[in-house]
C-alpha positions as CSV (number, residue, x, y, z in Angstrom):
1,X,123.3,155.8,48.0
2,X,122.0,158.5,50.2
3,X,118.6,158.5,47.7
4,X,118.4,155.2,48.3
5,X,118.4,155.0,52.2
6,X,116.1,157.9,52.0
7,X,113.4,156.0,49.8
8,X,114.2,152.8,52.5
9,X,113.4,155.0,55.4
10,X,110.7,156.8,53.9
11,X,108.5,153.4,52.3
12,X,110.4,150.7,53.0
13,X,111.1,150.9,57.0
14,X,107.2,152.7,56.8
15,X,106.1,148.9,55.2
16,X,107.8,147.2,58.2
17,X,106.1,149.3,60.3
18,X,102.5,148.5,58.8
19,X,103.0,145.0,58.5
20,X,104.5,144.2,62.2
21,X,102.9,146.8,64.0
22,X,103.4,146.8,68.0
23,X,104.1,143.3,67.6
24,X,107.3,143.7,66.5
25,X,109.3,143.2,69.8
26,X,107.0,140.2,71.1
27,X,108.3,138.7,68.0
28,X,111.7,139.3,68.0
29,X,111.6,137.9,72.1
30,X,109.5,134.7,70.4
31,X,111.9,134.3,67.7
32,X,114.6,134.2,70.1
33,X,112.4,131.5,72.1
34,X,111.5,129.0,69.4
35,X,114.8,129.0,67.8
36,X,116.1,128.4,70.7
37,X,113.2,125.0,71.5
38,X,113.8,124.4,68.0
39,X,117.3,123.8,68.1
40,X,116.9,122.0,71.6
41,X,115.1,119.8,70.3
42,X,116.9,119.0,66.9
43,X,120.1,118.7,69.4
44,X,118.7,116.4,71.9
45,X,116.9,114.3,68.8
46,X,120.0,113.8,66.9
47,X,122.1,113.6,70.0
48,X,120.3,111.1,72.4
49,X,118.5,108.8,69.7
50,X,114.9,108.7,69.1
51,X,113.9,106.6,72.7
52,X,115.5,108.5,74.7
53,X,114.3,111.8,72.8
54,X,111.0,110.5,73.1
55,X,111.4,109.6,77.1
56,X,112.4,113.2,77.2
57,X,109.1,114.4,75.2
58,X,107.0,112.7,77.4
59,X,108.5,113.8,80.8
60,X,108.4,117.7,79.4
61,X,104.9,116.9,78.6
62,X,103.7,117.3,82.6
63,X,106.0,120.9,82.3
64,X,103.5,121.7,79.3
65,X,100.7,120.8,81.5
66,X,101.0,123.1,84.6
67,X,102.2,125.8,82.2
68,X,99.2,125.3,81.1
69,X,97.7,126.0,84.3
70,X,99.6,128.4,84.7
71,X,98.1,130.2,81.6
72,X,94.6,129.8,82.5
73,X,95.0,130.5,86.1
74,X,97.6,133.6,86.0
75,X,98.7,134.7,82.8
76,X,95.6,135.1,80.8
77,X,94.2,137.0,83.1
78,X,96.8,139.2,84.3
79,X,97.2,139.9,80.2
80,X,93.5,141.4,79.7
81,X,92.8,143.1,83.2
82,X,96.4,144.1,84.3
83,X,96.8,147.3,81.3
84,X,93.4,148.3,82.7
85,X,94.8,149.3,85.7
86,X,95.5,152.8,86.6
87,X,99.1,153.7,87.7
88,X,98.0,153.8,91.6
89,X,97.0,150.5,91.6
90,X,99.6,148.8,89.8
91,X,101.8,148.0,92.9
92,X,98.9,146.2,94.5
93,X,97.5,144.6,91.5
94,X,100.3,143.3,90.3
95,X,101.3,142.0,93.9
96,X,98.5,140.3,94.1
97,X,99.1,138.2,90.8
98,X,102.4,137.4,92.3
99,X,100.9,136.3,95.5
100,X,99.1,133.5,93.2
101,X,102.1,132.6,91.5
102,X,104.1,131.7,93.9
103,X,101.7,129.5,95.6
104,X,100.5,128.2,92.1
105,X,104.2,127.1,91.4
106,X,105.0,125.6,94.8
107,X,101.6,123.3,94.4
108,X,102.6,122.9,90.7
109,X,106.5,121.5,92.1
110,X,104.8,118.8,94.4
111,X,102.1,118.0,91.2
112,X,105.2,116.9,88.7
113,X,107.6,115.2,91.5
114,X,104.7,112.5,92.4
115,X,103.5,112.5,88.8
116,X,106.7,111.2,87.6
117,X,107.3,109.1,91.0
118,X,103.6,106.8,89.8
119,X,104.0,107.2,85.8
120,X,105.6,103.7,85.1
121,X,102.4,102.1,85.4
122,X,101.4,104.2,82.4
123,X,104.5,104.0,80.5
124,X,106.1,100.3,80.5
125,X,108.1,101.4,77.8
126,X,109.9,104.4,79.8
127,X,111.7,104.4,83.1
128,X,110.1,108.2,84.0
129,X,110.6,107.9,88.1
130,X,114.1,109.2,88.0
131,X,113.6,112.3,86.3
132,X,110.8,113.3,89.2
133,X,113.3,116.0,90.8
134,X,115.0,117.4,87.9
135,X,111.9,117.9,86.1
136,X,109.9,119.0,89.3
137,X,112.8,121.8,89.1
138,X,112.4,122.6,85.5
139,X,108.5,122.9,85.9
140,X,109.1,125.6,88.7
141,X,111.9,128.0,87.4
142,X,110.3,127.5,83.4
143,X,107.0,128.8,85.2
144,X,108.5,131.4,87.3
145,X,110.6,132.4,84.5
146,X,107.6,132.1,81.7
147,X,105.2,134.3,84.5
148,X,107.8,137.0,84.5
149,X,108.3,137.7,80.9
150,X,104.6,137.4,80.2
151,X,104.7,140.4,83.3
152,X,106.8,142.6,81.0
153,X,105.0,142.3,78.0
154,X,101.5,143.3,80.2
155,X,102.5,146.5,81.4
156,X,104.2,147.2,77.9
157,X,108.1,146.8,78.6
158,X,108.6,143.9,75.6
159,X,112.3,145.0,75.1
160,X,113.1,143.7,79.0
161,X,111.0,140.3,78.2
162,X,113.5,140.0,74.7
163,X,116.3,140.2,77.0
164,X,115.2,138.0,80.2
165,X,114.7,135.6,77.1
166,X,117.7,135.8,75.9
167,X,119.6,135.4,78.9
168,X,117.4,132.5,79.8
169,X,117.3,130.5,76.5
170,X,120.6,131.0,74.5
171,X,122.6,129.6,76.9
172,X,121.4,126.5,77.5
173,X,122.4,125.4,73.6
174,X,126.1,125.9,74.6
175,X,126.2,123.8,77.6
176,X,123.7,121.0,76.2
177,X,126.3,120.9,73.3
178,X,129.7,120.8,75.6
179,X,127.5,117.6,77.7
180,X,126.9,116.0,74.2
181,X,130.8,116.3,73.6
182,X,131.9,115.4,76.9
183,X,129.4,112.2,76.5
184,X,126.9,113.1,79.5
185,X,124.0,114.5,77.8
186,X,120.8,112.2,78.7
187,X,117.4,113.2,79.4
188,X,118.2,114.4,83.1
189,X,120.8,116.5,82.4
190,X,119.4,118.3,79.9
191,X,116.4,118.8,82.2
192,X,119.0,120.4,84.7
193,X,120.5,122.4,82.1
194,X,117.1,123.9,81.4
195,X,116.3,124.3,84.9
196,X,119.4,126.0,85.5
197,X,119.1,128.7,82.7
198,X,115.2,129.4,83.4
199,X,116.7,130.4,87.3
200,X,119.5,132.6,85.7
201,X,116.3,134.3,84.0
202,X,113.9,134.2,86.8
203,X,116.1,135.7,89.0
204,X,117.6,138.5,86.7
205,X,114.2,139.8,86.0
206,X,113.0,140.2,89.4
207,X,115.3,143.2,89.4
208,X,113.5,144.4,86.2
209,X,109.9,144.4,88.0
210,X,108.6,147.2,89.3
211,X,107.8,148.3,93.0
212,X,104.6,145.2,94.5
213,X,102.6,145.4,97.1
214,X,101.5,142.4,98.8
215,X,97.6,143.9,100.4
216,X,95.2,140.9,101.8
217,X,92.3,143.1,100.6
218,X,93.9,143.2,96.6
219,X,95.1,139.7,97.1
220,X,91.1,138.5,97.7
221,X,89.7,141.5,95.3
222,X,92.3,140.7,92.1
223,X,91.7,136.4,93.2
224,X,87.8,136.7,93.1
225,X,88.0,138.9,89.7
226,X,90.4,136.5,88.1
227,X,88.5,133.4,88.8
228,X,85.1,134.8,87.5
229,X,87.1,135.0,84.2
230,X,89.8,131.8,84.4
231,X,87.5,129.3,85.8
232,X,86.3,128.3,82.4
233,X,89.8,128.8,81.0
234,X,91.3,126.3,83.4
235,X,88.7,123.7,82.8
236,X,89.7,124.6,79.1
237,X,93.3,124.8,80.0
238,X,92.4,120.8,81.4
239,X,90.7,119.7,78.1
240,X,92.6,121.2,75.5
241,X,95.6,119.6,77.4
242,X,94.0,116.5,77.1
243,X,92.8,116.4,73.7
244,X,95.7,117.8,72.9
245,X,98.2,115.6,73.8
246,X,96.1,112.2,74.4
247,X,97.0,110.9,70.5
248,X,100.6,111.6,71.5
249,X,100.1,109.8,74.5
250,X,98.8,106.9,72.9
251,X,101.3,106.2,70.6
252,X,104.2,105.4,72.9
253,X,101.5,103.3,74.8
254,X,101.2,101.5,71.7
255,X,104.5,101.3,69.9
256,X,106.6,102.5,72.5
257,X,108.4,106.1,73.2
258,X,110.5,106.1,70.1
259,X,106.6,107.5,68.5
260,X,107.0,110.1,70.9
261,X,110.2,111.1,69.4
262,X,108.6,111.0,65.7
263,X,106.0,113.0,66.6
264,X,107.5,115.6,68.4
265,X,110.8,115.8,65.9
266,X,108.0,116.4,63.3
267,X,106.0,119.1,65.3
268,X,109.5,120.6,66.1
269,X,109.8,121.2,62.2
270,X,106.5,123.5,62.5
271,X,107.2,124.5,65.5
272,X,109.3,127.6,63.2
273,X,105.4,129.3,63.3
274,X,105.3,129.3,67.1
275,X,107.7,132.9,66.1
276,X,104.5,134.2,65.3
277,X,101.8,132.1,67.0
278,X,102.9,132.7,70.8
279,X,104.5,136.2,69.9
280,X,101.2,137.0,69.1
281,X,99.7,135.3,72.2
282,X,102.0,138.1,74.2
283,X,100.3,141.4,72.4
284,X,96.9,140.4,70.7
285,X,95.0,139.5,74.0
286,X,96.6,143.2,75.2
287,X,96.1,145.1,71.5
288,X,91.9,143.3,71.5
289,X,91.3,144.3,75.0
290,X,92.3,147.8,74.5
291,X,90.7,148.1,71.2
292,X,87.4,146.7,72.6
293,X,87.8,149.4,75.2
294,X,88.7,152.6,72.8
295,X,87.1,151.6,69.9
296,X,84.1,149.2,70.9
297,X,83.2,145.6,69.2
298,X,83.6,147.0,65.2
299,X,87.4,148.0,65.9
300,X,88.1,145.0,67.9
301,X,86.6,142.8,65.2
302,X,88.6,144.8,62.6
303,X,91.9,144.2,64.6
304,X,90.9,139.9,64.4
305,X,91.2,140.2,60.8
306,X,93.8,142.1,60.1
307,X,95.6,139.3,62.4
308,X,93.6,136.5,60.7
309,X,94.6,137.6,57.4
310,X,98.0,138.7,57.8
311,X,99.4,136.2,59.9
312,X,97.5,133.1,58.9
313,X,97.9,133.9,55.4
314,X,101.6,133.4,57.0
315,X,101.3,129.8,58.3
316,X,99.5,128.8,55.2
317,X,103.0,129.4,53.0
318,X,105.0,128.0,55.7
319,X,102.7,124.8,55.9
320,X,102.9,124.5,52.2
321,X,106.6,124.7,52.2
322,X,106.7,122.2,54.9
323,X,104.5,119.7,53.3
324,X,106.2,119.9,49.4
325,X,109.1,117.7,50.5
326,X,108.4,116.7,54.1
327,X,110.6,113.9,54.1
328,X,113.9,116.3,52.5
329,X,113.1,118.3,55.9
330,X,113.0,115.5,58.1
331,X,116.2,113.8,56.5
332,X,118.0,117.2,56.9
333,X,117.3,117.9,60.2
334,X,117.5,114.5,62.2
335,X,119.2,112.1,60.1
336,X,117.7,109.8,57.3
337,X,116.1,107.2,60.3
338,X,113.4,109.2,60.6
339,X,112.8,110.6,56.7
340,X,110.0,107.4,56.5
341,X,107.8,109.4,58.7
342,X,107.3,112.3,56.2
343,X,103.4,112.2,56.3
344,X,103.5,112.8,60.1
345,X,104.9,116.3,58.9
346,X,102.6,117.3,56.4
347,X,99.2,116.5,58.1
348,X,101.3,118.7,61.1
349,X,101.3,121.2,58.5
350,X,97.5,121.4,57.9
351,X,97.1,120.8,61.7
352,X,99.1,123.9,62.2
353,X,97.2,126.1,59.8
354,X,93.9,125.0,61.7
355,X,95.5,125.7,65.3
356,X,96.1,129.6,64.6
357,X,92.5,130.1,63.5
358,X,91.7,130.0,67.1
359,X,94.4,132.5,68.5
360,X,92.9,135.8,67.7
361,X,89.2,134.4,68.1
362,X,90.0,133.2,71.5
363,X,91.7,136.7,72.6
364,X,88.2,138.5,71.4
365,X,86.6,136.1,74.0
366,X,88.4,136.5,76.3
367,X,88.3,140.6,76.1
368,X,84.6,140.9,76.3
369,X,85.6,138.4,79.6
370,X,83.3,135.9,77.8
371,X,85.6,132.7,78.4
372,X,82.2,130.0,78.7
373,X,82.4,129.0,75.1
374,X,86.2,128.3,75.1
375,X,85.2,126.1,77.9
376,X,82.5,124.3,76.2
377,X,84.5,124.2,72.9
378,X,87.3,122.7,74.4
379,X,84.6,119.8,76.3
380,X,83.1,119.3,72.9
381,X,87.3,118.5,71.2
382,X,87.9,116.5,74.7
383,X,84.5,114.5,73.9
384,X,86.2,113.8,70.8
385,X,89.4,112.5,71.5
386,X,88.5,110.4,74.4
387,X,85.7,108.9,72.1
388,X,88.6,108.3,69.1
389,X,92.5,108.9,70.6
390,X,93.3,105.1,71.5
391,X,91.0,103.4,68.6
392,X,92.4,105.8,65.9
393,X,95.7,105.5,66.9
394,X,95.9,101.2,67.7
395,X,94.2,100.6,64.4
396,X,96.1,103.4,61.9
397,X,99.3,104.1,64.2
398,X,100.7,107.8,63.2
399,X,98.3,108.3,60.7
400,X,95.6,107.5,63.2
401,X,96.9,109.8,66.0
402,X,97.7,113.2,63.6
403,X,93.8,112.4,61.7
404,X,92.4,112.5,65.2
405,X,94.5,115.2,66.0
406,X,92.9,117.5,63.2
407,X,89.2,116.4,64.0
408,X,89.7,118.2,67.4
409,X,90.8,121.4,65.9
410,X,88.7,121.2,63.6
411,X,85.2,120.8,66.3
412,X,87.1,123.6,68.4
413,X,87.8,126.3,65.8
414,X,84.4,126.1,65.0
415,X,82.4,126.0,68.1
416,X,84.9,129.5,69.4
417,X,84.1,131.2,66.0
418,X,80.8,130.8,66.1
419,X,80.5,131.9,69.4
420,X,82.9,135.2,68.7
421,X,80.3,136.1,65.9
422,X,77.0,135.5,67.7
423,X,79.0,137.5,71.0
424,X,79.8,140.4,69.6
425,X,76.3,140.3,67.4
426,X,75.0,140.5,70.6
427,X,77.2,143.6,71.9
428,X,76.2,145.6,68.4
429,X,72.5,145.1,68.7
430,X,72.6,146.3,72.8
431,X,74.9,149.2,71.8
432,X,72.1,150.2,68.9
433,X,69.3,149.8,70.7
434,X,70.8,152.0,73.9
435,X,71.3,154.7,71.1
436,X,68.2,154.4,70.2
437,X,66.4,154.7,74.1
438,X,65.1,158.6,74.7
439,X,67.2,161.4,76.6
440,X,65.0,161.8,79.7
């Protein structure tokens, strides 16, 4: 036996090591977070019915979309400028950032609250108004809560992020269970439950961050430098929002929100890669960034693939295992009323395998602080789906909506690659020819 756990720790622990890398801990956090949504989501599905999962689904869609703001705004940058910064200035850096959180998340508050106060004349199918103040809570502490483990994972403390998470996610399955049992669980109470948990974790980890300082010269310094990079990214963060979510808005315009609830119970099946696919999104934009900066465009571009190939090569098994039986995995999961819709699952499966294409390609982007093409790229899918989303979808129903779906990824991962390869082209050649310029 001892020969044995020698050999382990010598190769085997040594192949772990290889194959995970520093993204080991942003996993393990990740794992911990899309279990949890995963099981959520399966709970609420089975739990509440498909309408009233599907009311749900579209209410946590304006959440989605100020995270999403959030990402562009904040986040992304904070993740490729903030391990720049030497240890002197991390107190007022990293003030600064906060500074824009807290007003992006008070604007963000009013945003949902009136959003879901008009959205019946979108939705005649769903009665949205009363769930303005439980999800207007939800949509502040999930930001708050989301900003401040993203915060952890840019200045290189992953193991506090794992346990914010965990503090903030595994509890909610309990108590949505114990409402389920005690016959109160509806759409509004499992937004509170979720609001309630993300301020357990919001407020726990602001004893984990380190010493800020809120300067009015950093606060206009780190504002200016961050919009030079995240203006494209929010109009991005806008489009890819949009032609993101516009076929799954237009079938519950259609055929009402029990299609919400089909597609989302079927994207929660896949949802299994988001372990990998926002784990990553916590350490690649970090591990590019510093590779561009060490070891110039070649190591950076080296670093891509080895994500590309390792990772994607990943999703592809998962997909295919998904999309075997799709209909065994929908029965299992949810119930046998919703094994019918086993296609929706497998063209999510091919979808998926598209969508993490553009991961890695936008983090090299956005690490050369080249973020115009994402923008673009983005306007080009957004063309698309406004041009298609509601004829697709009214003629084909689900079909129509998850075929639209993969012609947007499918004009985005192309425009972004493109533009990665022609980018760091560019950066080679200058590199070369500065080489190449006399010693005066």
């Amino acid at each position: 036996m001892n020969a044995k756990s020698a050999l382990w720790d010598r190769h085997g622990a040594g192949f772990l090591r290889q194959f995970l890398g520093r993204e080991i801990w942003a996993l393990t956090d990740q794992a911990v977070v899309s279990a949890t949504n995963f099981l959520t989501n399966v709970m609420l599905a089975r739990f509440m019915g498909l309408r009233e999962f599907g009311i749900f689904v579209l209410a946590w869609m304006s959440v989605l979309f100020v995270n999403s703001l959030q990402t562009a705004l904040i986040v992304a940058p904070m993740m490729s400028i903030g391990p720049g910064q030497k240890e002197e200035d991390r107190p007022s850096y990293f003030g600064a950032v906060v500074f824009q959180e807290f007003a992006l998340v008070s604007f963000c508050f009013v945003l949902v609250f009136v959003v879901l106060k008009t959205s019946s004349s979108f939705f005649g199918h769903a009665d949205l108004a009363h769930l303005a103040l439980p999800l207007a809570v939800s949509a502040f502490a999930y930001q708050m809560q989301d900003f401040i483990r993203r915060y952890f994972f840019a200045t290189r403390r992953s193991r506090l992020a794992l346990a914010d998470d965990a503090l903030s996610y595994l509890t909610q399955l309990p108590i949505l269970f114990l409402l389920h049992r005690a016959g109160h669980l509806n759409s509004a109470t499992a937004l509170w439950v979720m609001a309630g948990t993300s301020i357990v974790g919001m407020v726990t980890g602001w004893f984990w961050v380190e010493p800020i300082e809120f300067r009015s010269d950093w606060i206009k310094d780190v504002s200016r430098r961050h919009w030079r990079m995240s203006r494209w990214l929010t109009g991005s963060a806008l489009l890819t929002w949009t032609s993101s979510n516009l076929f799954v808005i237009a079938a519950p315009v259609y055929y009402g929100a029990a299609a919400a609830g089909v597609l989302k119970a079927s994207q929660n099946l896949m949802g299994v890669t988001h372990v990998w696919f926002q784990g990553l999104d916590n350490v690649v934009p970090v591990e590019t960034a510093r590779r561009l900066r060490e070891g110039g465009v070649r190591s950076m571009l080296a670093y891509t693939r080895s994500i590309l190939l390792k990772w994607g090569g990943l999703t592809l098994l998962f997909a295919i295992i998904m999309a075997i039986a799709p209909g065994l995995w929908l029965r299992t999961m949810y119930g046998p009323g919703i094994a019918e819709y086993g296609y929706v699952l497998r063209l999510y499966a091919l979808l998926y395998v598209i969508i993490f294409v553009g991961g890695p390609i936008r983090a090299g982007l956005q690490a050369m602080e080249y973020t115009v093409p994402i923008f673009w790229s983005y306007l080009a899918m957004t063309t698309f789906t406004a041009l298609f989303a509601f004829p697709l979808t009214r003629r084909f129903g689900l079909s129509g909506a998850m075929l639209g779906a993969l012609g947007t990824q499918l004009v985005f991962q192309g425009c972004v690659a493109g533009s990665l390869i022609a980018r760091s082209s560019r950066w080679s050649r200058q590199l070369v020819s500065r080489r190449d310029l006399p010693v005066p």
